[in-house]
N, C-alpha and C positions, 0 to 999 in steps of 0.2 A: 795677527790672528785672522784666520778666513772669519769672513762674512755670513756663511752654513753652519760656525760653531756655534751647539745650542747649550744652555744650561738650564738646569731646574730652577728658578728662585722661588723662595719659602719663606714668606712674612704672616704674621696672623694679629687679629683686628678681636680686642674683647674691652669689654664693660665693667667695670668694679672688678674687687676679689674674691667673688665668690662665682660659681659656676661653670661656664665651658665657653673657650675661645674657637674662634675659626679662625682656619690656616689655611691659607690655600699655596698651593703649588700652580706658578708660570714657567712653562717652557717659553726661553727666549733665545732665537737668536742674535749672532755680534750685530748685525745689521737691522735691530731695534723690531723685529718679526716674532707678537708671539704667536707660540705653533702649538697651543695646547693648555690645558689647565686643567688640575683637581684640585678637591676638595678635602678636608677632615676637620676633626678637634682637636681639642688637649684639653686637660681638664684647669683650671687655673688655678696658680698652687700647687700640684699636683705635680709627676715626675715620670709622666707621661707623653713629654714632647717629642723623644728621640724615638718612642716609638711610631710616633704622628707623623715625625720628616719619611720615618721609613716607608710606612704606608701611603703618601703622597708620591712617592719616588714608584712601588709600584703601580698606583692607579692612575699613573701617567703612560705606563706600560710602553718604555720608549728604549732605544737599543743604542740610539744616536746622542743622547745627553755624555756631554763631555768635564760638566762640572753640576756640585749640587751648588748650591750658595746660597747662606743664610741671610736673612735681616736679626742678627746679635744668635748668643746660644741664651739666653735667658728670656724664653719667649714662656708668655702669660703668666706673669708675676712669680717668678723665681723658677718656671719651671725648664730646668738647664738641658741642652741638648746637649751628649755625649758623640763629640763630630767623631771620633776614632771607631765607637761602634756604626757608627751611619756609613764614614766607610768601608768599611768591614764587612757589612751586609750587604752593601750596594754595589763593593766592586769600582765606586767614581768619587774623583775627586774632591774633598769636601773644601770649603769655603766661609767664612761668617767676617760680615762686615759690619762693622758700628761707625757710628757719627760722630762721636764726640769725645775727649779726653778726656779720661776721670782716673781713679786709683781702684778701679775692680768695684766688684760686689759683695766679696768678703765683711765687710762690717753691716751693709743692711742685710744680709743672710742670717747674720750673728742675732739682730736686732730684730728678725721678723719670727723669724724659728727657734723651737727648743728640740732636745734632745735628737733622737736619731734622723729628725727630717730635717737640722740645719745639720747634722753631721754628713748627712747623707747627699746633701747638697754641695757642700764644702768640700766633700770628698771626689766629686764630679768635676765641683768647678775647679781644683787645683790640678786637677788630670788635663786640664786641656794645655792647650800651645799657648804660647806667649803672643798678644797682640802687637802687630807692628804697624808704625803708621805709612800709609801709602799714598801720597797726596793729601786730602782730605778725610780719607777715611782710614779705619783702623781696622787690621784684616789679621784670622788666625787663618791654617790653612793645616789640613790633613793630605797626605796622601799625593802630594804634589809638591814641588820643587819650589820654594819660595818664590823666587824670579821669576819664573813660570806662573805660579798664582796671583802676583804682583802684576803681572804683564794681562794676566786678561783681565783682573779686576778694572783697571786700568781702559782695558779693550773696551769692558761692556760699559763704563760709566761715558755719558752726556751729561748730565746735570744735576751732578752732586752725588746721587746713588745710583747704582747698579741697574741697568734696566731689568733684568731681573728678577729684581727683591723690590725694585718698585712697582712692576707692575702686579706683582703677586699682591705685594700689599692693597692695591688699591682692586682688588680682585676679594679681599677678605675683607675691607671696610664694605665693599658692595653689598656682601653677601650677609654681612653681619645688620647694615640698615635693613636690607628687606628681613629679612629675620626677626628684628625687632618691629616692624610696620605691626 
């Protein structure tokens, strides 16, 4: 993978269950450069994240992003990104990588929600791809060629996660302490 190729990562930083998370969007390139950043919310709980990635994607206003890539689709307490629509709309590669091994979110979806908002989740979450493990982390991907996606995941990780979705991440813990100052 060239050293020029840039992706969006998209992590978001919130407080308890109730309220509104921030998400911020980092442009990074392979060679650990980022080249950009926005801003948004999502409301937590809510089912309103996929339109969050969307609109970070364009207030990054970038021509040259060759991948989005998430930190997980269940960002701000169950609220699930639908990577196929994010594709869809964006036109670029989508990406979500998690940390850790588990058996899905299906049973706390069950246990958190009733009626049409755990169906509605349910109905999302089992629409996406199957997670595969990729060294240490566990990566779904839209719109791009396993091996291919596997390969820059791969590219962009130095130390454990994805430069980034980490840098994003610490881009929306930022933003979220002074918010709370």
């Amino acid at each position: 993978m060239k050293k020029g190729v840039r992706a969006l990562g998209v992590a978001e930083s919130y407080r308890g269950q109730t309220g509104e998370s921030y998400l911020a969007g980092a442009v990074v390139r392979a060679s650990r450069v980022a080249d950009g950043f926005a801003f948004t919310n999502a409301t937590v709980g809510g089912t309103d994240a996929t339109d969050a990635v969307i609109r970070l994607y364009d207030r990054v206003d970038r021509d040259d992003l060759r991948l989005v890539m998430l930190s997980g689709v269940a960002l701000s307490w169950y609220n699930f990104v639908d990577l196929c629509r994010v594709y869809d709309e964006t036109g670029v590669p989508v990406v979500s990588v998690t940390y850790e091994e588990s058996n899905g979110l299906r049973d706390a979806v069950r246990n958190e929600f009733d009626g049409d908002a755990r169906d509605e989740r349910l109905e999302l979450y089992d629409s996406l791809p199957s997670r595969r493990r990729v060294g240490d982390l566990y990566v779904r991907s839209v719109g791009i060629p396993d091996g291919r996606a596997d390969k820059w995941v791969r590219g962009f990780t130095y130390d454990g996660r994805p430069e980034p979705v980490r840098v994003a991440r610490l881009a929306a813990r930022g933003l979220l302490d002074y918010e709370e100052d």
